[in-house]
PALO-976165 format. One record per atom (N, C-alpha, C, O): residue in three letters; x, y negated, z negated. Coordinates in steps of 0.05 Angstrom, whole numbers, plus 5000, padded with zeros to 4 digits. Layout:
N
ALAXYZ;...
% end
This chain:
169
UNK459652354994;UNK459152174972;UNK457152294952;UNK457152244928;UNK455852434963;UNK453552564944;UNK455052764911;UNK454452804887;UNK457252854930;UNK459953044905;UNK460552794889;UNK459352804867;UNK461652604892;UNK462452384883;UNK460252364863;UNK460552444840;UNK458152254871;UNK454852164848;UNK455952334830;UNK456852264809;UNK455752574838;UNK455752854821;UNK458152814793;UNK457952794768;UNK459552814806;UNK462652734796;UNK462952474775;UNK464552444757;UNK460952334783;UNK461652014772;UNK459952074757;UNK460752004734;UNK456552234753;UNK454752214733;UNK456152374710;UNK455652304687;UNK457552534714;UNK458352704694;UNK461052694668;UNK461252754645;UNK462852594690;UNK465252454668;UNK465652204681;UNK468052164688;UNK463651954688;UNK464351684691;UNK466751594716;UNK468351734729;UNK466251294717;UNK467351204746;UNK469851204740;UNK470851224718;UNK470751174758;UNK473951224764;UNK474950944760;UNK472950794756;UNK477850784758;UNK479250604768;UNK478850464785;UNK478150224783;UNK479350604811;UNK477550644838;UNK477850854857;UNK477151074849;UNK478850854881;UNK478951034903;UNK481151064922;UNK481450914942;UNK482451254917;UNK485151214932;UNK484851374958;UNK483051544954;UNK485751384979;UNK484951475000;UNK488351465021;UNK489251265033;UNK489651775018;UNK491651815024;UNK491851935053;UNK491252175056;UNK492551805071;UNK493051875104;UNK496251895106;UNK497751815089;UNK496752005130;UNK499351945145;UNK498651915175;UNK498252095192;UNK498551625176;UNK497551555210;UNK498551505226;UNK497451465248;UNK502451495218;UNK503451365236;UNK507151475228;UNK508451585210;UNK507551375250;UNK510951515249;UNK512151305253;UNK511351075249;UNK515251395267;UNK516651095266;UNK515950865298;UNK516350885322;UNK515050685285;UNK513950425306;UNK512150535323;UNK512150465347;UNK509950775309;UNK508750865331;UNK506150925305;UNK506750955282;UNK503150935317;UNK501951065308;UNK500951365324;UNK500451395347;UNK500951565302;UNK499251825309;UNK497251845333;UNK496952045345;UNK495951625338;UNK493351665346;UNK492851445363;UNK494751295361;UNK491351375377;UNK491051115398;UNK488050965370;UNK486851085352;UNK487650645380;UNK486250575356;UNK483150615370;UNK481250565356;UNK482850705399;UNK480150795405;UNK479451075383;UNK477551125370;UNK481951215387;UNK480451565367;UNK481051425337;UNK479851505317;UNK482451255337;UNK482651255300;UNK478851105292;UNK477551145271;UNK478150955312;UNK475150775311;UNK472450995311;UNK470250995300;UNK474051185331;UNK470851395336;UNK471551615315;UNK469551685302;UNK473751735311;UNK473751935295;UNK474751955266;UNK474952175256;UNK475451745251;UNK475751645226;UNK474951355206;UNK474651325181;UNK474751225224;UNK473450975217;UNK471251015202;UNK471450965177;UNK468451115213;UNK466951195207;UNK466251335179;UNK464051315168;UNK467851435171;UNK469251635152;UNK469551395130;UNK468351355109;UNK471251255142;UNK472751075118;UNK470450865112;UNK470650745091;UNK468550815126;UNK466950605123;UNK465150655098;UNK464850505079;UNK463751005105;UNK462451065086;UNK462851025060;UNK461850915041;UNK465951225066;UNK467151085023;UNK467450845017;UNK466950784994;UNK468150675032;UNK468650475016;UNK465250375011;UNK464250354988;UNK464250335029;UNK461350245013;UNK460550434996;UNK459750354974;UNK460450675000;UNK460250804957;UNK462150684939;UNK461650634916;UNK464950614955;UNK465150534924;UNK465250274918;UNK465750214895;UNK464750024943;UNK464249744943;UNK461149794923;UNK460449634906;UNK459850014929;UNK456850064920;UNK456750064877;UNK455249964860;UNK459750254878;UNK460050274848;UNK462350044834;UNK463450084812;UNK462649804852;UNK464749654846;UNK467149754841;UNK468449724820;UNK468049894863;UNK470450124854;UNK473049934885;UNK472749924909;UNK474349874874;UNK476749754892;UNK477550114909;UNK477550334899;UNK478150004939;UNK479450294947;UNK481950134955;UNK482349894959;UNK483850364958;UNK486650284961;UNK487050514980;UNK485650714978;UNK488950485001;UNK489350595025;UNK493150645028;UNK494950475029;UNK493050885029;UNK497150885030;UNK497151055061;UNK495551235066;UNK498251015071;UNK499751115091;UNK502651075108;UNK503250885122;UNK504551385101;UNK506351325110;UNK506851295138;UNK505051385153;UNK509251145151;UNK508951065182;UNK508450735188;UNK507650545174;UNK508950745203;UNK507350435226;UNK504150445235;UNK503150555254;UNK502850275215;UNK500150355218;UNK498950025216;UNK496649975208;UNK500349885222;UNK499349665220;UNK497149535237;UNK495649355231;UNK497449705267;UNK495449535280;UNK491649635268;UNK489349545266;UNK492749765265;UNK490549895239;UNK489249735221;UNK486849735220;UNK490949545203;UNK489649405186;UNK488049185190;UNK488549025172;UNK485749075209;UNK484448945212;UNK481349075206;UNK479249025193;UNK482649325230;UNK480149535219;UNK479949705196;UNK478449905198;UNK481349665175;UNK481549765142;UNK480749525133;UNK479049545115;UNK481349245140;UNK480649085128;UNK476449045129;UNK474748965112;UNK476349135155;UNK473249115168;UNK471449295153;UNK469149255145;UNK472949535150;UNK471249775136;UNK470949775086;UNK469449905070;UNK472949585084;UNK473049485063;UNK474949625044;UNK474049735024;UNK477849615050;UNK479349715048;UNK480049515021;UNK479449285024;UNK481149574998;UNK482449334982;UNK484749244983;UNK485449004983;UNK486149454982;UNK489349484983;UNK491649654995;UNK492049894990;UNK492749545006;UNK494849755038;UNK497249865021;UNK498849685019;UNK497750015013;UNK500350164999;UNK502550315017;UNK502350385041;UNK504050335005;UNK507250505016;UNK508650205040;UNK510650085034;UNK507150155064;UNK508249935080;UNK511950035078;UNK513749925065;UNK511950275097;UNK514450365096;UNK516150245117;UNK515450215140;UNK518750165104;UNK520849955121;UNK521750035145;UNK521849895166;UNK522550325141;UNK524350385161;UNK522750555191;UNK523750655211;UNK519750515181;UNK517750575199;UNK518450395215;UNK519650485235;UNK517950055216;UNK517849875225;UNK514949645205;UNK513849445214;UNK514749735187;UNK511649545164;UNK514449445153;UNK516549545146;UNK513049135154;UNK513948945141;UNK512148795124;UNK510848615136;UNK511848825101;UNK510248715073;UNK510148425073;UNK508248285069;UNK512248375077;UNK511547995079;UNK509247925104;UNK507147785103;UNK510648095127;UNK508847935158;UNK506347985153;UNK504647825162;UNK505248285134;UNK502148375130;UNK501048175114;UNK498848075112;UNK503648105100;UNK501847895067;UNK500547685087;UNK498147645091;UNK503447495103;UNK503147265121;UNK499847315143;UNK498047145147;UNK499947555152;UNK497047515171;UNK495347585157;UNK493347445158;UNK495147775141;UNK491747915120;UNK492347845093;UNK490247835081;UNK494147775080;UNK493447695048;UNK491547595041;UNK490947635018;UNK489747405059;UNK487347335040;UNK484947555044;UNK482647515037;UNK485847755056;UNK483048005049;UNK485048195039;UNK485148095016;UNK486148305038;UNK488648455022;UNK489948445007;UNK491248235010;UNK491048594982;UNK492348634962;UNK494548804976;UNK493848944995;UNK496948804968;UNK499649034977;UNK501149114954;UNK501649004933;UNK501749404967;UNK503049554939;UNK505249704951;UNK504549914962;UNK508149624951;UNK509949704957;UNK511249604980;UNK511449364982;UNK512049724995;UNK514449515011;UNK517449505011;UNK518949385027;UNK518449684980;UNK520149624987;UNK522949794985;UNK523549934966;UNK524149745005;UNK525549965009;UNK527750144997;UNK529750044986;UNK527250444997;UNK527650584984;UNK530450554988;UNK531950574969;UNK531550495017;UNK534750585041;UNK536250375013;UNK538350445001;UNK534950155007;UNK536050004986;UNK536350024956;UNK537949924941;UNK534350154953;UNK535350294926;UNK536550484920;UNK537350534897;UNK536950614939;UNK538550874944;UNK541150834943;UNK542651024937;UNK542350514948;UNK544650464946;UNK545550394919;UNK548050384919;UNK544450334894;UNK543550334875;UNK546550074876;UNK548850144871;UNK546149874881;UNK547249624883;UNK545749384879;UNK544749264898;UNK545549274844;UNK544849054850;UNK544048754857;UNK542348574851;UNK546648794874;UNK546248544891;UNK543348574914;UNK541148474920;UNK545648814922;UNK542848824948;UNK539448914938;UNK537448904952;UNK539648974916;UNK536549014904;UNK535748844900;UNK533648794910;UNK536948644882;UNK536348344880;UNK535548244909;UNK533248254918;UNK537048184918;UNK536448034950;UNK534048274967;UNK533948324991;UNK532748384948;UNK530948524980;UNK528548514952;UNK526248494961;UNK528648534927;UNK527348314914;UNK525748104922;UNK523448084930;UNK528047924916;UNK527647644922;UNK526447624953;UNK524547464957;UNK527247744971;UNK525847654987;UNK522847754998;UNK521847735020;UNK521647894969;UNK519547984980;UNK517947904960;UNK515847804969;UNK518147904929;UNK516547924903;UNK515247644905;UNK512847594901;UNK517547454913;UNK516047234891;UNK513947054922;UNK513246814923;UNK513547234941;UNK512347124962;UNK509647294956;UNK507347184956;UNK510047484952;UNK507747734944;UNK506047694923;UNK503547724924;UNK507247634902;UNK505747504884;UNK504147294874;UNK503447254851;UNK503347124899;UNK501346954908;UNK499346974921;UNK498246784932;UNK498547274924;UNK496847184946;UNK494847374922;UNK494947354898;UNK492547624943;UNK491447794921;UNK491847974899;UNK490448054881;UNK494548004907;UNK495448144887;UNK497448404893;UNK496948554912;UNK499648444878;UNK501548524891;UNK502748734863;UNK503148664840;UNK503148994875;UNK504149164855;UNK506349304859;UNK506249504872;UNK508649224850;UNK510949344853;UNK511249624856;UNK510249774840;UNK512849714877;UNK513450064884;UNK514850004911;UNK514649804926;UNK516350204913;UNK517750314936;UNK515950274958;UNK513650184958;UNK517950374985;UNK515450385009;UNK515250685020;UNK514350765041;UNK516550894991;UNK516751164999;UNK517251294969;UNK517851164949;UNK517051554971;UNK517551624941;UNK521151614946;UNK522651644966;UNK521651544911;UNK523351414903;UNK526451784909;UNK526452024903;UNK528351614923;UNK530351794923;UNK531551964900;UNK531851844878;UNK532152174902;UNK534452324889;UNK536952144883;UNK537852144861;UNK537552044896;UNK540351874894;UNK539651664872;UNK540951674851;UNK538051514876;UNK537151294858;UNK537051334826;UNK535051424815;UNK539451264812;UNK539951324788;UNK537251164770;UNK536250944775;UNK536651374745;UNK535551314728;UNK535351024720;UNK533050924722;UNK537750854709;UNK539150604710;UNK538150394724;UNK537150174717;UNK538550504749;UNK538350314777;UNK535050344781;UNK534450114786;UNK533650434781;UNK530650494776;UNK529550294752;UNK528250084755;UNK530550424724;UNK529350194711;UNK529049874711;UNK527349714703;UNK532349864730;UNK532849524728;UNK530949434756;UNK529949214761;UNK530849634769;UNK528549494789;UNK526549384776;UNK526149144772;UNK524249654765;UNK522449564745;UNK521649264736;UNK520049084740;UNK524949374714;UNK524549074698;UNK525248894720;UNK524548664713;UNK526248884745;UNK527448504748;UNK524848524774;UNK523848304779;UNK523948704786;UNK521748664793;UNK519248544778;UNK518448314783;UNK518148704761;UNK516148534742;UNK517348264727;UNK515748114715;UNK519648214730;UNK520947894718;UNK519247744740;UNK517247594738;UNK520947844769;UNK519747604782;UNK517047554803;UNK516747404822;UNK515347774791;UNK512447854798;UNK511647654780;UNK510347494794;UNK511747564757;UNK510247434736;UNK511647084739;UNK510546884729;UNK514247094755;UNK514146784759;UNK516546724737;UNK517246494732;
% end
């Protein structure tokens, strides 16, 4: 944190703090949640109170199944859970349904579906996620992985737009 001071006195505070892991694979995490408590927690606690310290929101992405995780991201002062990848086994609604009121979510949604660049089925995986998401802290549209090769230009923008249609209600 002390680089950070350094950093922040010199060209000013950031947005906030993004903090990029990969903790977990499919329906499994990396690590048991005793070593993720003794040997990273700690870690994460520090930043976020520098940047809870500089009013700096941190945002947390990790690809995988890392959910049992988020109680203790929520504990250490995590703002916002990103990627929530589908085919891991993270499901964005059930996180909103148990932690939304200490959490914001950013993404969720699945790429396997845009990739089919059909949309009906974009619509319907849409709908069944946006206009639930957008009630609670706050919810920012994205994939739950970077966006495919397959996924035409086209089919990308109309996500976009009919995503932010029904983010705003």
């Amino acid at each position: 944190t002390h680089l950070h001071e350094i950093l922040f006195s010199q060209y000013g505070l950031p947005d906030g703090i993004f903090l990029i892991e990969d903790l977990g694979y499919k329906y499994r995490m990396f690590m048991s949640l005793d070593m993720f408590r003794e040997f990273i927690k700690p870690a994460y606690k520090e930043i976020c109170s520098f940047a809870k310290g500089h009013g700096l929101p941190v945002l947390f992405h990790s690809c995988g199944f890392v959910e049992p995780l988020v109680p203790d991201l929520i504990d250490v002062g995590i703002s916002c859970l990103t990627a929530m990848e589908v085919k891991a086994g993270m499901d964005v609604v059930r996180l909103f349904n148990n932690y939304g009121d200490a959490l914001s979510f950013m993404g969720g949604i699945d790429t396997r579906v845009l990739s089919s660049n059909d949309r009906v089925l974009i619509e319907n995986e849409l709908q069944s996620k946006v206009p639930i998401l957008r009630t609670g802290n706050g919810y920012i549209l994205s994939s739950d992985h970077s966006i495919p090769d397959d996924v035409t230009y086209e089919t990308y923008c109309w996500f976009v737009e009919r995503g932010t249609e029904l983010g705003r209600g």
